[in-house]
N, C-alpha and C positions, 0 to 999 in steps of 0.2 A: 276455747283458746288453751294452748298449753303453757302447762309452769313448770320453768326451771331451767331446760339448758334452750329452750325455743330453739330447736333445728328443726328444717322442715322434712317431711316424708314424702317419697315415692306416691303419685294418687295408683290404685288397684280398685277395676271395676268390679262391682258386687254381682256377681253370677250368682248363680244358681245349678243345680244339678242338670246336666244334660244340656247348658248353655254352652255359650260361646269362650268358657274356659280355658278347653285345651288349647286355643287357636293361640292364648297369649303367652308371653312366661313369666307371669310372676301371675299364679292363679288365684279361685277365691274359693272361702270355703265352701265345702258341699257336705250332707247329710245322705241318712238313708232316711234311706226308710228307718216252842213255846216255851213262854214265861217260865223260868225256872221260880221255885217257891223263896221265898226267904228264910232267914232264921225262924226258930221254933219262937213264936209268941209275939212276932212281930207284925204280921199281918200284909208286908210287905215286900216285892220282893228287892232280894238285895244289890245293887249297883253290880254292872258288870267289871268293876275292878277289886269288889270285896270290900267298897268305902260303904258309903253314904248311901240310905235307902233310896232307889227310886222314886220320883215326885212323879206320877202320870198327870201328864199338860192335854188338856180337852178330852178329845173321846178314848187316851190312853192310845193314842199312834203312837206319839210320840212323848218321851219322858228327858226330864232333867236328872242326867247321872255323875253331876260331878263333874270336874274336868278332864277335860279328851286325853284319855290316853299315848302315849308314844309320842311326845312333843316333845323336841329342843330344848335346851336350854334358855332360859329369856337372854335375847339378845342385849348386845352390847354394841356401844359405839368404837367402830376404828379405830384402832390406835397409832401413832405414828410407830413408821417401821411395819405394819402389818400390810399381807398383799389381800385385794379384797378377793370377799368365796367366788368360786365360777358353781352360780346357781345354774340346774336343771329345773323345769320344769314341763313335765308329764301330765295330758289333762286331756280328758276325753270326755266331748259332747255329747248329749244324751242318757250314757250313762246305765241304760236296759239290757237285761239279761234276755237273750231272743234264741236263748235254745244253744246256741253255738260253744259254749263253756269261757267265753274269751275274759269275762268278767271276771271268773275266780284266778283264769292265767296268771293274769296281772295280778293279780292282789298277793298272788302267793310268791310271781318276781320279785315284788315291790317289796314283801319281806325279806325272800332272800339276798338281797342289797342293799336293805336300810334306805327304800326309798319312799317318800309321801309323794302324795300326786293330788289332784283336783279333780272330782269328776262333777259333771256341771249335768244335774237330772233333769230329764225333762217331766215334769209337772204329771202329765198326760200318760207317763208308764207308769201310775200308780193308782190310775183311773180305771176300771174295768169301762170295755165296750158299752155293757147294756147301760154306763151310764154315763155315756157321751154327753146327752140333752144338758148336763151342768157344765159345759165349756162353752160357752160365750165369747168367744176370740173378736177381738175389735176387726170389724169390715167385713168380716168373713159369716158365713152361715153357722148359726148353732150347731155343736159337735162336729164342728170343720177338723181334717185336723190333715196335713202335707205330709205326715210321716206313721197316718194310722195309730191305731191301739194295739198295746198286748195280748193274747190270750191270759186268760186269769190264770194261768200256771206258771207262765211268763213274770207275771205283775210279782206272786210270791215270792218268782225267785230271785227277782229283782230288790223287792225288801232284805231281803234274806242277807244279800252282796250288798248291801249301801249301808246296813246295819254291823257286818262285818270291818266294811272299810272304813267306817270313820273308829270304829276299834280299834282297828290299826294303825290311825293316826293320819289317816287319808281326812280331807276337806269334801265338803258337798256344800256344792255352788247350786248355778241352775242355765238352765237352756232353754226354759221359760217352756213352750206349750206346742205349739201346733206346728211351727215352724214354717212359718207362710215367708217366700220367697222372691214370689213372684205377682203380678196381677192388682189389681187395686186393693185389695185385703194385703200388701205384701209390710213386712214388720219398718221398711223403707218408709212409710207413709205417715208411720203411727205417730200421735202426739204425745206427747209426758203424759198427759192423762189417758190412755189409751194403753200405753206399756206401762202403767200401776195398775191396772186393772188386769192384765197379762198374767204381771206380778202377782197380786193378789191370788189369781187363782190357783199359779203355782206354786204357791205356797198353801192355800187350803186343799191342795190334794195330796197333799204331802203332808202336811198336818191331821186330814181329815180321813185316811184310807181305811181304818178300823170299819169306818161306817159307811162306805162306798163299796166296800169289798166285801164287807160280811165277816172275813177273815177273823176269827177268834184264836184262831192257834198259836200265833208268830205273836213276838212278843215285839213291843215297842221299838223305832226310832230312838235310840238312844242318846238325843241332844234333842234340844228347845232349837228348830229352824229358825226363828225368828231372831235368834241372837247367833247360827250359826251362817247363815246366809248373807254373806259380806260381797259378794260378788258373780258374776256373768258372763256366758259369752253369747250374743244376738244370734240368731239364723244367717249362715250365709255373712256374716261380718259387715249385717246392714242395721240403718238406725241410732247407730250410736248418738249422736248431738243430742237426738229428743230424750234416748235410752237413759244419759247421764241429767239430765237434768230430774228423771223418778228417781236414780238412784241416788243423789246427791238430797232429795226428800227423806229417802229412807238410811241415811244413816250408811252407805256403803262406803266400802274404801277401794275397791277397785274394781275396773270393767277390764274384760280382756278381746272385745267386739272392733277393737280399731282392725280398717280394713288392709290391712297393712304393715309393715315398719320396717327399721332397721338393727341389725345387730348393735345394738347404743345401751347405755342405761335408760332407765324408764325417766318420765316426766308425770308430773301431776294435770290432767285435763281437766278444768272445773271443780276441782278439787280432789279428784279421785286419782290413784296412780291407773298408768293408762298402759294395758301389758298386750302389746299387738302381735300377733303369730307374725315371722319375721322372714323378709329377704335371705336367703342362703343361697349358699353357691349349688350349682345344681350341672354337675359333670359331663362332660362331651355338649356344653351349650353354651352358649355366649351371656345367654341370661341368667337370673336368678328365678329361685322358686318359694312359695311361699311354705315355712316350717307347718305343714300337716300332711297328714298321709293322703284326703282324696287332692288334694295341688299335684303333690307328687305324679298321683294315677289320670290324672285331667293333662299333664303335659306329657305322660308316657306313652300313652295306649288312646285309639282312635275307636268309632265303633267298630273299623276295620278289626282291629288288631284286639281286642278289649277282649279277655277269656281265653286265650292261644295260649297252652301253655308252655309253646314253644320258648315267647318271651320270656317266662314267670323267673328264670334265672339272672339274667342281664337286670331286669329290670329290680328286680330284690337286691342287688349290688349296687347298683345307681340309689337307689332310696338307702339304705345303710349309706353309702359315701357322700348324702345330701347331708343328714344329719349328724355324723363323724367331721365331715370336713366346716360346716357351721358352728359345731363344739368347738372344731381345733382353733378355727378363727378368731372365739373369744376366751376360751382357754388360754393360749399363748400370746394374746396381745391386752385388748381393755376388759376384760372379763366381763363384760355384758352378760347379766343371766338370758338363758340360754330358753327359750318356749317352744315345745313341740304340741301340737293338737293333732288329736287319733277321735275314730271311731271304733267301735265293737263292731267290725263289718270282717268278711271277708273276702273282699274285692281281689280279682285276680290272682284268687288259688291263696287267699290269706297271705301274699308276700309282704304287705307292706304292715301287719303284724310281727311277721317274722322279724321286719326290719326294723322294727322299733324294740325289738325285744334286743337282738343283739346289739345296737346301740345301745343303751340302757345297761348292759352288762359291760358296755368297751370305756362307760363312761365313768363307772361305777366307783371304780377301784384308784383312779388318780386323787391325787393330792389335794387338798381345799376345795376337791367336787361336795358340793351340794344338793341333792335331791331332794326338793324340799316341793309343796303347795303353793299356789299364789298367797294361801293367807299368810302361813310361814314367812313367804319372802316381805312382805309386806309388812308384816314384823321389824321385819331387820330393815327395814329402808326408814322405818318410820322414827330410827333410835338413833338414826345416822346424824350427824353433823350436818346443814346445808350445805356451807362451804364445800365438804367435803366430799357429796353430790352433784355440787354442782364440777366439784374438777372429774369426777364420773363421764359428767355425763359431755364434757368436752372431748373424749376422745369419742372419734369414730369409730366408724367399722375396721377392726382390722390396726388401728392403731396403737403402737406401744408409746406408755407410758414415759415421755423423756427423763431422761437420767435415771430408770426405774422406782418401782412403788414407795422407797424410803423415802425421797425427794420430791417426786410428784404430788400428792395428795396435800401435805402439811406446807407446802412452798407457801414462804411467804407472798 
């Protein structure tokens, strides 16, 4: 059940890749597939911000460096007269470096425009192949896995970008494991105890890769996952109900797996804030489309037409104009942050890359824009006033605040 403004959402069927998707318009998600030394006498080496020694946590994957760099200032509650931020959020499933460079892209956009983002790992890209046989996926066959392994060159370079990004003040979330979608092993089925057990493992491959991989060269995971791993998005945007009930076990504060929503503020689900990829307007069609880029490619391109790069122009306009015009919506009315979910893919000549890049830059530069992580946001929502959430989260899609923000929020 949800808390707080209880309006109800659009239902969106949970596809899968290659399903019955495109056929709808409002689609569902789909998927693809060293240690520098320390001071002289220290014995240690030294934090990567020049503080506090390094503390290696288990087999020395991952270590405790202090706290995360490039972070906000601690939030504060609204004030009367203030207009609230128009949060972005930027967040990409899986989160694997697969040869294509699209990893360090981003990371190096996200600098140049002072943006944080969420990348949400999948467990299983810091596994080598040859040692599948330690994934256990509930329903499914040992070393199942929907979305495959990396080559072990792959895996490095993957540590390499997730050790950078949270550097830079990026958040790592997770995407859990094998990403089963479909079939009686499908993540649809699982019980609470069944996605802790998911859970679990995507976290000891992530904690655990020194010793899966062999790898001695690459130095540490620069944060303790166990205390950085606040949050998720499900396979495909299925499971959620059972999902939240592990995660409200483990201590989380937000799922971002609803199959669904609307441009609104957020609500508390079972106690966790509930951050759904969202309804937008989606141009030259009557319907809306769901804020991530394979939605977008699910309602653009048929097998017919899918790889024609006749399209790749039109259709890279239409994706920029999905995402600009859903900003503009809450931008210039209730400010509902703003959720977009991407891949490291390059679906149809990489346009819908493209289109998130130049979004991201159109969005960048206005006023009270915030580019911020789910945990970021979730920060600020949690310092907020209720009262003042809950007038949030009254307006609609699309709705301006009456008698504007000095009035609105503090009314008696």
């Amino acid at each position: 059940m949800s808390e707080g403004c209880g309006f109800s959402r659009r239902g969106v069927l949970g596809l899968g890749v290659g399903g019955a998707a495109a056929a709808i318009g409002v689609g569902v998600a789909g998927c693809t597939v060293g240690a520098g030394g320390g001071p002289s006498g220290t014995g240690r080496p030294a934090a990567p911000g020049g503080g506090a020694p390094v503390k290696a946590i288990g087999d020395g994957s991952t270590a405790d460096t202090g706290p995360q760099p490039h972070q906000p200032d601690r939030p504060v509650p609204l004030q009367r007269g203030e207009t609230p931020p128009q949060f972005v959020v930027f967040s990409w499933d899986g989160a694997g470096e697969v040869g294509n460079g699209l990893f360090p892209r981003f990371l190096k956009l996200a600098r140049d425009h002072g943006a944080a983002m969420t990348f949400f790992l999948s467990g299983l890209y810091l596994l080598p192949e040859s040692k599948r046989h330690l994934y256990a996926p509930p329903n499914n066959p040992v070393g199942a896995s929907d979305i495959g392994y990396l080559k072990d060159g792959n895996v490095r370079a993957t540590l390499t970008h997730v050790r950078e990004a949270w550097l830079d003040g990026h958040e790592i979330g997770t995407h859990f494991n094998g990403h089963f979608c479909a079939g009686s092993g499908s993540v649809a089925r699982w019980s609470p105890r069944e996605w802790r057990s998911e859970i679990d493992q995507a976290v000891s491959f992530v904690t655990n890769w020194r010793t899966h991989t062999g790898f001695t060269d690459l130095p540490p995971l620069p944060f303790d996952y166990h205390r950085e791993l606040i949050g998720s998005r499900a396979p495909c945007l299925l499971g959620q109900e059972a999902l939240l009930i592990a995660a409200r076990e483990l201590g989380w504060r937000y799922d971002a797996s609803s199959p669904g929503g609307l441009q609104r503020w957020p609500v508390r689900k079972e106690g966790i804030w509930d951050l759904p990829l969202q309804s937008l307007p989606f141009p030259g069609h009557s319907f809306e489309v769901l804020s991530m880029d394979y939605n977008i490619l699910a309602n653009q391109s048929r097998s017919s037409t899918r790889g024609v790069p006749a399209h790749y122009p039109a259709w890279r306009a239409q994706a920029v104009a999905t995402y600009l015009g859903g900003f503009r919506r809450a931008y210039e009315t209730n400010r509902a942050p703003l959720f977009i979910g991407n891949h490291f893919e390059e679906w149809n000549g990489g346009i819908y890359m493209d289109a998130v890049e130049e979004a991201l830059k159109a969005m960048s530069d206005k006023r009270d824009v915030r580019l911020v992580s789910f945990r970021q946001l979730v920060d600020w929502l949690d310092v907020q006033d209720p009262k003042v959430l809950a007038r949030l989260c009254a307006l609609a899609p699309g709705q301006t605040p009456t008698g504007g923000w000095a009035g609105y929020l503090f009314a008696a």
